[in-house]
VOBA-184921 format. One record per atom (N, C-alpha, C): residue number from 1; residue in three letters; atom name; x negated, y, z. Coordinates in steps of 0.02 Angstrom, whole numbers, plus 50000, padded with zeros to 5 digits. Atoms other than C-alpha are relative to their C-alpha. Layout:
BEGIN
+-----+---------+-------+-------+-------+-------+
| num | residuo | atomo |     X |     Y |     Z |
+-----+---------+-------+-------+-------+-------+
| NUM |     Ala |    CA |     X |     Y |     Z |
...
+-----+---------+-------+-------+-------+-------+
//
This chain:
BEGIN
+-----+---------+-------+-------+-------+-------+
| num | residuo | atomo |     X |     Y |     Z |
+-----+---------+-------+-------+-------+-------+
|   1 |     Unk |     N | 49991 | 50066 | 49971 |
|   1 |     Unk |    CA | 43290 | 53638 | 52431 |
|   1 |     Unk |     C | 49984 | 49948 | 49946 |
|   2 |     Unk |     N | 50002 | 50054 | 50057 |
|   2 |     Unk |    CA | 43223 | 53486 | 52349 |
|   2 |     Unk |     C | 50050 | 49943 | 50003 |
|   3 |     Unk |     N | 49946 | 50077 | 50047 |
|   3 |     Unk |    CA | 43349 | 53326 | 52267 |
|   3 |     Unk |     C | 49948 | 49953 | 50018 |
|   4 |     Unk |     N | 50009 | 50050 | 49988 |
|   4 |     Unk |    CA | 43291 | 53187 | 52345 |
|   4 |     Unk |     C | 50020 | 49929 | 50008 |
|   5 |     Unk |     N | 49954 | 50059 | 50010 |
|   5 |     Unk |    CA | 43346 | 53010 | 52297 |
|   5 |     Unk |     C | 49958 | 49928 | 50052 |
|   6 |     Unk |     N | 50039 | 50030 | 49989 |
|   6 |     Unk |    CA | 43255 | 52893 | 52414 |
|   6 |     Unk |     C | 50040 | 49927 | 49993 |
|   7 |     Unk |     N | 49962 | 50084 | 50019 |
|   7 |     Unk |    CA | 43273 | 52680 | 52378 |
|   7 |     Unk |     C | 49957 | 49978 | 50071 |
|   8 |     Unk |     N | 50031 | 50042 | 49953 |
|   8 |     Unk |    CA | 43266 | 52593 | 52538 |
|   8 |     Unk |     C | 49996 | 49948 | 49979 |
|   9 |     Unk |     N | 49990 | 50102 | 50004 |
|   9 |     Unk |    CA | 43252 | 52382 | 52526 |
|   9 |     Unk |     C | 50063 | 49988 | 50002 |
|  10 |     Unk |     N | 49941 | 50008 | 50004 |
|  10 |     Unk |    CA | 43418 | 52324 | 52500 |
|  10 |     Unk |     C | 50065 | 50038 | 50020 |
|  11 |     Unk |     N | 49947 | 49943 | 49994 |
|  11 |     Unk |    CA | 43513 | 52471 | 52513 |
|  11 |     Unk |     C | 50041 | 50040 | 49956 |
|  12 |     Unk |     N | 49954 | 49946 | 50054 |
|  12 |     Unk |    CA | 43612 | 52615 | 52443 |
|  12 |     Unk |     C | 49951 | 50039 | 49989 |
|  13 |     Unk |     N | 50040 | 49937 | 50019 |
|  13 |     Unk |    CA | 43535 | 52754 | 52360 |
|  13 |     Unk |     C | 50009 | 50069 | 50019 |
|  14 |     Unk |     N | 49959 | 49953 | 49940 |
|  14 |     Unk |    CA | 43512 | 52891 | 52485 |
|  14 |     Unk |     C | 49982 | 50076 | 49984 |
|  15 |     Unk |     N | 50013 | 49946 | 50014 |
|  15 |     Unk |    CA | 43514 | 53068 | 52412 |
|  15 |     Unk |     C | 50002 | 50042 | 50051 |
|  16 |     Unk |     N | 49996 | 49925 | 49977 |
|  16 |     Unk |    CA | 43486 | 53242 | 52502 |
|  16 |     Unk |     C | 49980 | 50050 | 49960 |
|  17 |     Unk |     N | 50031 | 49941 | 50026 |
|  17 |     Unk |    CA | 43471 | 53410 | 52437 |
|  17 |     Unk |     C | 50051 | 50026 | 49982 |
|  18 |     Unk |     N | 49964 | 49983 | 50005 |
|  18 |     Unk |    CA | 43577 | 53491 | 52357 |
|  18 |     Unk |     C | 50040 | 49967 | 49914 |
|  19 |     Unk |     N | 49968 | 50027 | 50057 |
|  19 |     Unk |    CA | 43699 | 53384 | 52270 |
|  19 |     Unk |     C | 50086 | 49971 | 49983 |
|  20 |     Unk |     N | 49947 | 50013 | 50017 |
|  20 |     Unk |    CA | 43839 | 53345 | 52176 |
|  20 |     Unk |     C | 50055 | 49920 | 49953 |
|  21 |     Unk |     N | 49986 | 50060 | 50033 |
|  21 |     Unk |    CA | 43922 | 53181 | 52112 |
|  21 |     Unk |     C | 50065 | 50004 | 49960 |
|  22 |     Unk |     N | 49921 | 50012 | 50070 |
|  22 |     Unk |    CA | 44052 | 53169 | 51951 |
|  22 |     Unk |     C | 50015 | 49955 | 49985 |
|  23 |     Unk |     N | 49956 | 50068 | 50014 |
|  23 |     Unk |    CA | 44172 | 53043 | 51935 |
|  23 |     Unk |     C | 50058 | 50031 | 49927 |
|  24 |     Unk |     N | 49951 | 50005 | 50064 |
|  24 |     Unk |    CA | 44275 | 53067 | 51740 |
|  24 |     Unk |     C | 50019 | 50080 | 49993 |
|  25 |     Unk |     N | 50014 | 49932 | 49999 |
|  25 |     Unk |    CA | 44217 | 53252 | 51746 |
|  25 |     Unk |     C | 50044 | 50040 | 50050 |
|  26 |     Unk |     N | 49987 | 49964 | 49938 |
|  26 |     Unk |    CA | 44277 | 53302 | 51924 |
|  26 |     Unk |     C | 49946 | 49988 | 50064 |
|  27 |     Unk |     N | 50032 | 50005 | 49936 |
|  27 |     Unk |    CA | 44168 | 53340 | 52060 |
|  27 |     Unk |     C | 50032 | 49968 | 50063 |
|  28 |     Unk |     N | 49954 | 50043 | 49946 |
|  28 |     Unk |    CA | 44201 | 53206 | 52206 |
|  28 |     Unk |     C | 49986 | 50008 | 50040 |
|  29 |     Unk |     N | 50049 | 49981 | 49921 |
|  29 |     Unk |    CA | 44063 | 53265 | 52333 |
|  29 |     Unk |     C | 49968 | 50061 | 49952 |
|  30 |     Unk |     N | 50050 | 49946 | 50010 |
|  30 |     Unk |    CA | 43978 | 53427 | 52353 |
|  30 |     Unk |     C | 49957 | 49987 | 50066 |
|  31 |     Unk |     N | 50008 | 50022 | 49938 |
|  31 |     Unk |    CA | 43852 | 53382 | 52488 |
|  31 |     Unk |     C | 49911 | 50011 | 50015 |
|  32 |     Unk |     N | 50094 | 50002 | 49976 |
|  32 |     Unk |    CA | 43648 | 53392 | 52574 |
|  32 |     Unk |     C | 50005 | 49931 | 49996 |
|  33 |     Unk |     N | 50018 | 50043 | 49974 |
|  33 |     Unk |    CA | 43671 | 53208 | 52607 |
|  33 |     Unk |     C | 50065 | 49926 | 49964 |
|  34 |     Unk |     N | 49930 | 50027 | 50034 |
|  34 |     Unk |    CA | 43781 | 53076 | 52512 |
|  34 |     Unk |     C | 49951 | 49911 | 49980 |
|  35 |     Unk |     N | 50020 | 50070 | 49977 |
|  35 |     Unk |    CA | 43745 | 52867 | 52511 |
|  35 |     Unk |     C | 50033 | 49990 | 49930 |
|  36 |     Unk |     N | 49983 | 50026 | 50072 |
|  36 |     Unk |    CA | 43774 | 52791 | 52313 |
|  36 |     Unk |     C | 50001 | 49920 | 50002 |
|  37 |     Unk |     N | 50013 | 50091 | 50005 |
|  37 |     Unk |    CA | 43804 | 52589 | 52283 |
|  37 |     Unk |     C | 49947 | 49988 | 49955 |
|  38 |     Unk |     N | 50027 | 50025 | 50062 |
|  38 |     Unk |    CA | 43693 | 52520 | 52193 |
|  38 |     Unk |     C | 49988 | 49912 | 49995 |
|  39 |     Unk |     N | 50000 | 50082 | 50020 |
|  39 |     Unk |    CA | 43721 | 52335 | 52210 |
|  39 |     Unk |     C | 50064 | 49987 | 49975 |
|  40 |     Unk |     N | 49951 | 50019 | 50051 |
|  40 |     Unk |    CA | 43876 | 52350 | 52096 |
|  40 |     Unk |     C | 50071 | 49972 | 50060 |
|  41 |     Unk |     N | 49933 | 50034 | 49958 |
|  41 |     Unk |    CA | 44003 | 52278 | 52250 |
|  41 |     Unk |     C | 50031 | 50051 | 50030 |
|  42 |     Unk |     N | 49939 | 49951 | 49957 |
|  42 |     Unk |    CA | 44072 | 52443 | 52338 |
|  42 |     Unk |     C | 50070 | 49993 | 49972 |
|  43 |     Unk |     N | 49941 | 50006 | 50015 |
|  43 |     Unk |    CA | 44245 | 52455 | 52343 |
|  43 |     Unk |     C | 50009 | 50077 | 50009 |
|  44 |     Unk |     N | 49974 | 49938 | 49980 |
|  44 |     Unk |    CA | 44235 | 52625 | 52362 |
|  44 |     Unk |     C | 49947 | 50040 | 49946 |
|  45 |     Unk |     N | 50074 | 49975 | 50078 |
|  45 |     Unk |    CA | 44092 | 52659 | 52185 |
|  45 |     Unk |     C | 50033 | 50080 | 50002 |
|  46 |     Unk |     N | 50080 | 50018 | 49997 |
|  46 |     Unk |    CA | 44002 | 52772 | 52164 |
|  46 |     Unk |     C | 49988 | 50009 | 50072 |
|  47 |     Unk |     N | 50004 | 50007 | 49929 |
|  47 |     Unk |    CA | 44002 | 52790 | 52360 |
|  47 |     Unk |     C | 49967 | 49936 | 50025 |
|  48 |     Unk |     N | 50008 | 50053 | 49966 |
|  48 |     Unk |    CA | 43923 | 52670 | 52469 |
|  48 |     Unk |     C | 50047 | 49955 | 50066 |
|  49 |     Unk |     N | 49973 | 50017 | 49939 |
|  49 |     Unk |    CA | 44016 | 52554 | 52584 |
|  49 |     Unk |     C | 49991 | 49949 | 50044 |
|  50 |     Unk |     N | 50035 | 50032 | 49951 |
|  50 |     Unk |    CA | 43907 | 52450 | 52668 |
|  50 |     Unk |     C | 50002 | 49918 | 49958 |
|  51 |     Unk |     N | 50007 | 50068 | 50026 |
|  51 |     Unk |    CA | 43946 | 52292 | 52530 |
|  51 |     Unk |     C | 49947 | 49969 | 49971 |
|  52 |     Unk |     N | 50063 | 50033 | 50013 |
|  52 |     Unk |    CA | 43780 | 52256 | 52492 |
|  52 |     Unk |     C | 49972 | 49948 | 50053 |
|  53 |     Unk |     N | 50045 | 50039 | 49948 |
|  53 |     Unk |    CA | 43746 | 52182 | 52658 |
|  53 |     Unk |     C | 50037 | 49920 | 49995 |
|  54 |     Unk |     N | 49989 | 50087 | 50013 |
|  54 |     Unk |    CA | 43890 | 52041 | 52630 |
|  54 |     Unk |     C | 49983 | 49987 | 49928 |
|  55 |     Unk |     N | 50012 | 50022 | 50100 |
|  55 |     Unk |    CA | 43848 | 52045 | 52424 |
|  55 |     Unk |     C | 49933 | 49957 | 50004 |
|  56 |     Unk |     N | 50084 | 49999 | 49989 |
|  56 |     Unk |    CA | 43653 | 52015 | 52496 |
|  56 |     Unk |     C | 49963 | 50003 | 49943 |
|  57 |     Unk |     N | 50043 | 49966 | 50048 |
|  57 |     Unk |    CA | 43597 | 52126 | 52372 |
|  57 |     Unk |     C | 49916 | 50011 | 50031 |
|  58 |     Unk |     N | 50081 | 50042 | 49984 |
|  58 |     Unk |    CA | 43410 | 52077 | 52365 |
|  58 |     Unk |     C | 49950 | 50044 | 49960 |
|  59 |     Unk |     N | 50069 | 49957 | 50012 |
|  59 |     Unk |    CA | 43287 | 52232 | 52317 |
|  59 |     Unk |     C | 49945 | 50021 | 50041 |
|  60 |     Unk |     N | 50058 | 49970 | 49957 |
|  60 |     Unk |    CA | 43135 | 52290 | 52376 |
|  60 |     Unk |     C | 49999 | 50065 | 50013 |
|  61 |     Unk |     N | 50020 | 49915 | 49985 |
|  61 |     Unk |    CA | 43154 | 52475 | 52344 |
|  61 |     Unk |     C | 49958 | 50009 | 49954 |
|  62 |     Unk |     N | 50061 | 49986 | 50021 |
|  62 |     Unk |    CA | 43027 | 52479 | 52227 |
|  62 |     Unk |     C | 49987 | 50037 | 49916 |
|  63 |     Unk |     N | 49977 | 49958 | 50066 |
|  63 |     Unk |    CA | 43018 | 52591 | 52037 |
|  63 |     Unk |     C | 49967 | 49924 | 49977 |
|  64 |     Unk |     N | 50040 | 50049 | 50065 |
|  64 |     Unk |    CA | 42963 | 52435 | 51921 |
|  64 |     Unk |     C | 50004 | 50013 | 49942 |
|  65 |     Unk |     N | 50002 | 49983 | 50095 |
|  65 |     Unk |    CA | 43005 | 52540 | 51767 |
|  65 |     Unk |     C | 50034 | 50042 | 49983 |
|  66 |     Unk |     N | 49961 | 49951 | 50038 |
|  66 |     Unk |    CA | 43085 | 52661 | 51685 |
|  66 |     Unk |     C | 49987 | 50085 | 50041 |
|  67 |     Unk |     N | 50029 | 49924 | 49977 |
|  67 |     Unk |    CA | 43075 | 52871 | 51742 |
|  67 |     Unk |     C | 50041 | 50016 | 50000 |
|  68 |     Unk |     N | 49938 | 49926 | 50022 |
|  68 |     Unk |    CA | 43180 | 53032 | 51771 |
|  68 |     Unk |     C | 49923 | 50018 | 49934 |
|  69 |     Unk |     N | 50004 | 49949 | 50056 |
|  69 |     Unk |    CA | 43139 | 53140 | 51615 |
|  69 |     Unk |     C | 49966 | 50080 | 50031 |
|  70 |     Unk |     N | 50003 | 49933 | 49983 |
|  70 |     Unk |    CA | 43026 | 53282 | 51656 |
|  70 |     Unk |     C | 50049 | 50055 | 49952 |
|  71 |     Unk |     N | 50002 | 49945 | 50011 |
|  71 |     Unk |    CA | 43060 | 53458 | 51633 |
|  71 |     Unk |     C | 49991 | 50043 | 49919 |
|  72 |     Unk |     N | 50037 | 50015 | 50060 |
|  72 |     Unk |    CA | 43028 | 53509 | 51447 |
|  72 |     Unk |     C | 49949 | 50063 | 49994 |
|  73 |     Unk |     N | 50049 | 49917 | 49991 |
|  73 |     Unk |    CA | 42955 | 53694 | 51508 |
|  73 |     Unk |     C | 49953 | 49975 | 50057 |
|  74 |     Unk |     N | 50044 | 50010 | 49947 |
|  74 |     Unk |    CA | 42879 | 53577 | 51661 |
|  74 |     Unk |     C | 50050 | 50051 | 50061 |
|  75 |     Unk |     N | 49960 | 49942 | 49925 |
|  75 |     Unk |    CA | 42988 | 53710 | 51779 |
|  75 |     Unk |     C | 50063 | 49938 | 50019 |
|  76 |     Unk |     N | 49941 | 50032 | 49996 |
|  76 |     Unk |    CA | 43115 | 53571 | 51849 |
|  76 |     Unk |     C | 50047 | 50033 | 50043 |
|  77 |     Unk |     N | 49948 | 49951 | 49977 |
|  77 |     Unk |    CA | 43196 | 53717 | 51946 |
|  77 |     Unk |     C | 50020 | 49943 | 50072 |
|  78 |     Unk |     N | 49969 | 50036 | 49942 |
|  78 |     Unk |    CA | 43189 | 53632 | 52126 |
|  78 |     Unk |     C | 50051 | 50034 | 50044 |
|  79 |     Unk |     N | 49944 | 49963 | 49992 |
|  79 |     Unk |    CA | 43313 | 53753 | 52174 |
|  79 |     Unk |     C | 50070 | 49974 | 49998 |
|  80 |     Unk |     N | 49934 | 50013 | 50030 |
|  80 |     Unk |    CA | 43427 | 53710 | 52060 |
|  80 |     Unk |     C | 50036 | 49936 | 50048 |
|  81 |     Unk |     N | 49961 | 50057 | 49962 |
|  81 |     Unk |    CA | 43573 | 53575 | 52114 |
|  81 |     Unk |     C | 49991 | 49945 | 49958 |
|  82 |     Unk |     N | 49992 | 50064 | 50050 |
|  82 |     Unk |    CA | 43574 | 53386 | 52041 |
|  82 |     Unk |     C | 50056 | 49984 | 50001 |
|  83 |     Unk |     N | 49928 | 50016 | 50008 |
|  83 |     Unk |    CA | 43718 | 53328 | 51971 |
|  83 |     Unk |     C | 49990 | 49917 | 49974 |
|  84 |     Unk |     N | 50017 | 50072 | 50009 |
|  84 |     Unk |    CA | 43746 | 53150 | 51976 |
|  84 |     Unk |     C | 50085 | 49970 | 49976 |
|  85 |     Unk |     N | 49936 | 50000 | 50024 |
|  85 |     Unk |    CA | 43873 | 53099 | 51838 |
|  85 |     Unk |     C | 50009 | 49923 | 49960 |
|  86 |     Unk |     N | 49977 | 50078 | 50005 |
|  86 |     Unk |    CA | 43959 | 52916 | 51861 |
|  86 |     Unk |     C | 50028 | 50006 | 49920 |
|  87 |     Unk |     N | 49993 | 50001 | 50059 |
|  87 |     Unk |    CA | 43951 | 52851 | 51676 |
|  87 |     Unk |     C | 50059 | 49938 | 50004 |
|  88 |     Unk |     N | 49948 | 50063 | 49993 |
|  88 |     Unk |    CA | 44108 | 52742 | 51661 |
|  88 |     Unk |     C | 49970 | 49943 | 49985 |
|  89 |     Unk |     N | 50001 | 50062 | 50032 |
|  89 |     Unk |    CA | 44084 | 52573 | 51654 |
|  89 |     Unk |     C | 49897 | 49982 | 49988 |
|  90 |     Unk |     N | 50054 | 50004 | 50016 |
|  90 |     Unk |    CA | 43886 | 52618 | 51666 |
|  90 |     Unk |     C | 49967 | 50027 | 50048 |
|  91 |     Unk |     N | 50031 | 49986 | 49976 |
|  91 |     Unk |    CA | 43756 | 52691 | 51743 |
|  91 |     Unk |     C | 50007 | 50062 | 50044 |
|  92 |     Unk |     N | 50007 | 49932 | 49999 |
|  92 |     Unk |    CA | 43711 | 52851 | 51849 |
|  92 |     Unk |     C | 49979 | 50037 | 49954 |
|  93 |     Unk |     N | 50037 | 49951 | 50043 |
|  93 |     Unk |    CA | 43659 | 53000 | 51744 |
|  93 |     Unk |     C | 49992 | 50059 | 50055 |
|  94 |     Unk |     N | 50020 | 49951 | 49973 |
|  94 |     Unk |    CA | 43545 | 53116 | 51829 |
|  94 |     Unk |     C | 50004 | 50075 | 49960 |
|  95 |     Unk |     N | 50012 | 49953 | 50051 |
|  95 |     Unk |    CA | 43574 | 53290 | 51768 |
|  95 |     Unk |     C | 49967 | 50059 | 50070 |
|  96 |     Unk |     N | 50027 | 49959 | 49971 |
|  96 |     Unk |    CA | 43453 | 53411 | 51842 |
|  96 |     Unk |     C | 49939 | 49977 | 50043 |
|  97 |     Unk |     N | 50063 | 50017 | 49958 |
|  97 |     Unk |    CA | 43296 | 53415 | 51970 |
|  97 |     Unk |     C | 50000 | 49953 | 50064 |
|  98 |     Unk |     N | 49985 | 50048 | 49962 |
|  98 |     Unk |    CA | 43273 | 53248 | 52068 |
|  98 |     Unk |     C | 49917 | 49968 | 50009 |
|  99 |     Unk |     N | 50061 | 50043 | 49999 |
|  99 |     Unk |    CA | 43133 | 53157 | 52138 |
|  99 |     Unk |     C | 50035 | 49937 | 50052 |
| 100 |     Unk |     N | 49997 | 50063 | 49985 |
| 100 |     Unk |    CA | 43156 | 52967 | 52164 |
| 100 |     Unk |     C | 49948 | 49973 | 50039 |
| 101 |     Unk |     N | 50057 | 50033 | 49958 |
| 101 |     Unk |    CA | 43062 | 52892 | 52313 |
| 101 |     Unk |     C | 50008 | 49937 | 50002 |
| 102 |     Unk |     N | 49979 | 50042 | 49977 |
| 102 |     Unk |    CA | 43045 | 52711 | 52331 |
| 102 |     Unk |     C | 49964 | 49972 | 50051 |
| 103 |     Unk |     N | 50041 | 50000 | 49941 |
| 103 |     Unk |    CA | 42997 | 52632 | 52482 |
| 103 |     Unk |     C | 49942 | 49997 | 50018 |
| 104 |     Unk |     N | 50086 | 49975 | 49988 |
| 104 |     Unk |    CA | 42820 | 52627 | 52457 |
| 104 |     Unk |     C | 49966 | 50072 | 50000 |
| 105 |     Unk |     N | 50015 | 49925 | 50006 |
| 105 |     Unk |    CA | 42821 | 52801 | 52425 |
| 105 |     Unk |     C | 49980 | 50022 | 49934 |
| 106 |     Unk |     N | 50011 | 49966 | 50092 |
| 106 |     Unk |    CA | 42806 | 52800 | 52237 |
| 106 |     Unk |     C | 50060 | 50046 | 49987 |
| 107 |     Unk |     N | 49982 | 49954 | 50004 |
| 107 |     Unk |    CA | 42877 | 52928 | 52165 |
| 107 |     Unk |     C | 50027 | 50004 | 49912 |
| 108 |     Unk |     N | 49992 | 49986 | 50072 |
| 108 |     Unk |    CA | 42972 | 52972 | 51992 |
| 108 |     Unk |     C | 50032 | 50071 | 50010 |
| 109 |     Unk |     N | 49958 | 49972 | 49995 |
| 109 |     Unk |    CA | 43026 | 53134 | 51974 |
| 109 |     Unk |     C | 50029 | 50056 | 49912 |
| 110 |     Unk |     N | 49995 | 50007 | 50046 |
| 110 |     Unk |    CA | 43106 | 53229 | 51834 |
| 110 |     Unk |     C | 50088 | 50053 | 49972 |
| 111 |     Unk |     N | 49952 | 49965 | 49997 |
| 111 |     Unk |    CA | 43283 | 53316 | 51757 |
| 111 |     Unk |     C | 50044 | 49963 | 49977 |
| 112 |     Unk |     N | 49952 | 50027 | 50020 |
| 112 |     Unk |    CA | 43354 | 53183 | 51687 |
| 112 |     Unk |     C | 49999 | 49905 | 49987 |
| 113 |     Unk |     N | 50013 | 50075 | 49988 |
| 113 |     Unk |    CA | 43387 | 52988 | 51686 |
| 113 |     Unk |     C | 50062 | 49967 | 50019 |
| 114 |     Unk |     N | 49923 | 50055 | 49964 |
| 114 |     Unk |    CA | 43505 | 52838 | 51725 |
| 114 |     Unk |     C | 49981 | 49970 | 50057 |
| 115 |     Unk |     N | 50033 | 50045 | 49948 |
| 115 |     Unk |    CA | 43486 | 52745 | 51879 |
| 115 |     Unk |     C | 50056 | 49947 | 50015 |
| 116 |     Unk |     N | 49970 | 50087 | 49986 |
| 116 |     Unk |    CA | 43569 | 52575 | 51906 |
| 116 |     Unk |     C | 50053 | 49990 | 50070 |
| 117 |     Unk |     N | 49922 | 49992 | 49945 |
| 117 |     Unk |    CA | 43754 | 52563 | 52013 |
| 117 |     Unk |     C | 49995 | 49923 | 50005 |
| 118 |     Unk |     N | 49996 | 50039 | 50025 |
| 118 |     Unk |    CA | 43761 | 52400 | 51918 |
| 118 |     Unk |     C | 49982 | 49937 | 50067 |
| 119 |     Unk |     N | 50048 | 50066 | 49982 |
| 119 |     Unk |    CA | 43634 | 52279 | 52025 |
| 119 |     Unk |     C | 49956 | 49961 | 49974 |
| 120 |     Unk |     N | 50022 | 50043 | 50050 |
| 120 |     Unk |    CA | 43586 | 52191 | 51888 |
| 120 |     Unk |     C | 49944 | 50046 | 49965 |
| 121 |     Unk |     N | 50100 | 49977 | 50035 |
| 121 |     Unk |    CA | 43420 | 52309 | 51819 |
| 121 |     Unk |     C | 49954 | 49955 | 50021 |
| 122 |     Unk |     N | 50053 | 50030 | 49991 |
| 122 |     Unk |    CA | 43290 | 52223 | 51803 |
| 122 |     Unk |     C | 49947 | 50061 | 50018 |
| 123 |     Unk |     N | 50067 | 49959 | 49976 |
| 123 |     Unk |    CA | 43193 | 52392 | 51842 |
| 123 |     Unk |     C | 50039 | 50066 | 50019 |
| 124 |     Unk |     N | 49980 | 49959 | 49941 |
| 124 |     Unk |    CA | 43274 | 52468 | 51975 |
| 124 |     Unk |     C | 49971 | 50028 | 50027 |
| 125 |     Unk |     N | 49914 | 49964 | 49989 |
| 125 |     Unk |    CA | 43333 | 52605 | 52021 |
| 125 |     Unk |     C | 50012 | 50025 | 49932 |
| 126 |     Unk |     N | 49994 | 49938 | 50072 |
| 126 |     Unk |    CA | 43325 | 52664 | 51846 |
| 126 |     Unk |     C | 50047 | 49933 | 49960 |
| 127 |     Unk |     N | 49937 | 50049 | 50062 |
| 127 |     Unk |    CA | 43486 | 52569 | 51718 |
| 127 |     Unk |     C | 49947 | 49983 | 49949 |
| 128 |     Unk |     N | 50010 | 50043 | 50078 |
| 128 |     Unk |    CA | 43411 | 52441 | 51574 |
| 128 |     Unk |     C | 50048 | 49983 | 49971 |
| 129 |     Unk |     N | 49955 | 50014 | 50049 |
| 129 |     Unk |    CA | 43572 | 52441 | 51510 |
| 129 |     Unk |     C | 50032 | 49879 | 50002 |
| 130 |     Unk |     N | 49983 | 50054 | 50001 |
| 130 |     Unk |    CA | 43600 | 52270 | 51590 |
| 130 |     Unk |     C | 50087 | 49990 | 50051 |
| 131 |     Unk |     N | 49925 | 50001 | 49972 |
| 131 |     Unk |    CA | 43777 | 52324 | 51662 |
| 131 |     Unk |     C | 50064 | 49981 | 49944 |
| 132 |     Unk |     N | 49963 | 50036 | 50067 |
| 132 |     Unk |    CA | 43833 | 52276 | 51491 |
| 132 |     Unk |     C | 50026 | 49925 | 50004 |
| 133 |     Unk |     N | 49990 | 50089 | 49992 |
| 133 |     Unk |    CA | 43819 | 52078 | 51508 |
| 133 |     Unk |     C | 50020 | 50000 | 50053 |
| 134 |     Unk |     N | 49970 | 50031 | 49929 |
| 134 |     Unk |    CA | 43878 | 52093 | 51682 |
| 134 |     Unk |     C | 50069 | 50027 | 50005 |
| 135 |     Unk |     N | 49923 | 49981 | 50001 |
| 135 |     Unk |    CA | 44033 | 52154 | 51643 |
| 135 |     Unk |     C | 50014 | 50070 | 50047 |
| 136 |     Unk |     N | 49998 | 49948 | 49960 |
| 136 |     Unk |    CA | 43992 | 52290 | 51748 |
| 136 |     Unk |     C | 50099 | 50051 | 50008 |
| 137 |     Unk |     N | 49965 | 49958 | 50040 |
| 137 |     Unk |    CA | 44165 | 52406 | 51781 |
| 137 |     Unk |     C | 50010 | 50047 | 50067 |
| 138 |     Unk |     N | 49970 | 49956 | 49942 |
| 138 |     Unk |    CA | 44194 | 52551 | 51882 |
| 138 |     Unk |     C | 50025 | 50080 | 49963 |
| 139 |     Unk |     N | 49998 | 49929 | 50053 |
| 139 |     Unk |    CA | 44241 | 52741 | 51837 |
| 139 |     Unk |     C | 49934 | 50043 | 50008 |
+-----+---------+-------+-------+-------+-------+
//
């Protein structure tokens, strides 16, 4: 089964495959299908809960920068499970085989990477480390 992260336009970040999400090193979801915030307002992080639509979190969907981390043998083991591990106070960290769609259909894919909870990247979905100045806080 492939890890698929697709970025709609002002949405959550909508994984399938086979995956797992860590919150302060406990698994919180084991799941095919699981919805992530990424405009920094859920009340329910790293989960989605629909607060982007009153936040009017304003993306396109689109990669403007940054990558997952291939493979270093090139084998990203689509098999394998992704583990998606909430960095306190920071970013996602992708650990394992993921391919990032955004709505045009570009594509990043890869074993490893941050991707942006925050809102505030300037090159979304992937973290620039701009959850820092925004005071960003979640677990």
């Amino acid at each position: 089964m492939n890890n698929i992260a697709a970025v709609p336009p002002n949405g959550p970040l909508c994984l399938t495959g086979d995956v797992r999400v860590e919150v302060a090193g406990e698994i919180v979801a084991e799941s095919d299908s699981v919805a992530l915030c990424r405009c920094g307002h859920s009340n329910n992080k790293p989960f989605c809960d629909g607060s982007h639509r009153t936040a009017e979190f304003d993306d396109p969907g689109l990669i403007r920068g940054g990558r997952l981390v291939p493979a270093a043998d090139g084998n990203a083991g689509a098999d394998d499970p992704v583990r998606i591990v909430c960095v306190g106070n920071g970013p996602l960290a992708v650990r394992g085989p993921l391919t990032v769609v955004a709505a045009d259909g570009t594509m990043s894919q890869g074993v490893k990477g941050s991707l942006c909870r925050c809102g505030e990247s300037s090159t979304k979905p992937f973290c620039d480390g701009s959850h820092r100045e925004a005071g960003f806080e979640a677990p």
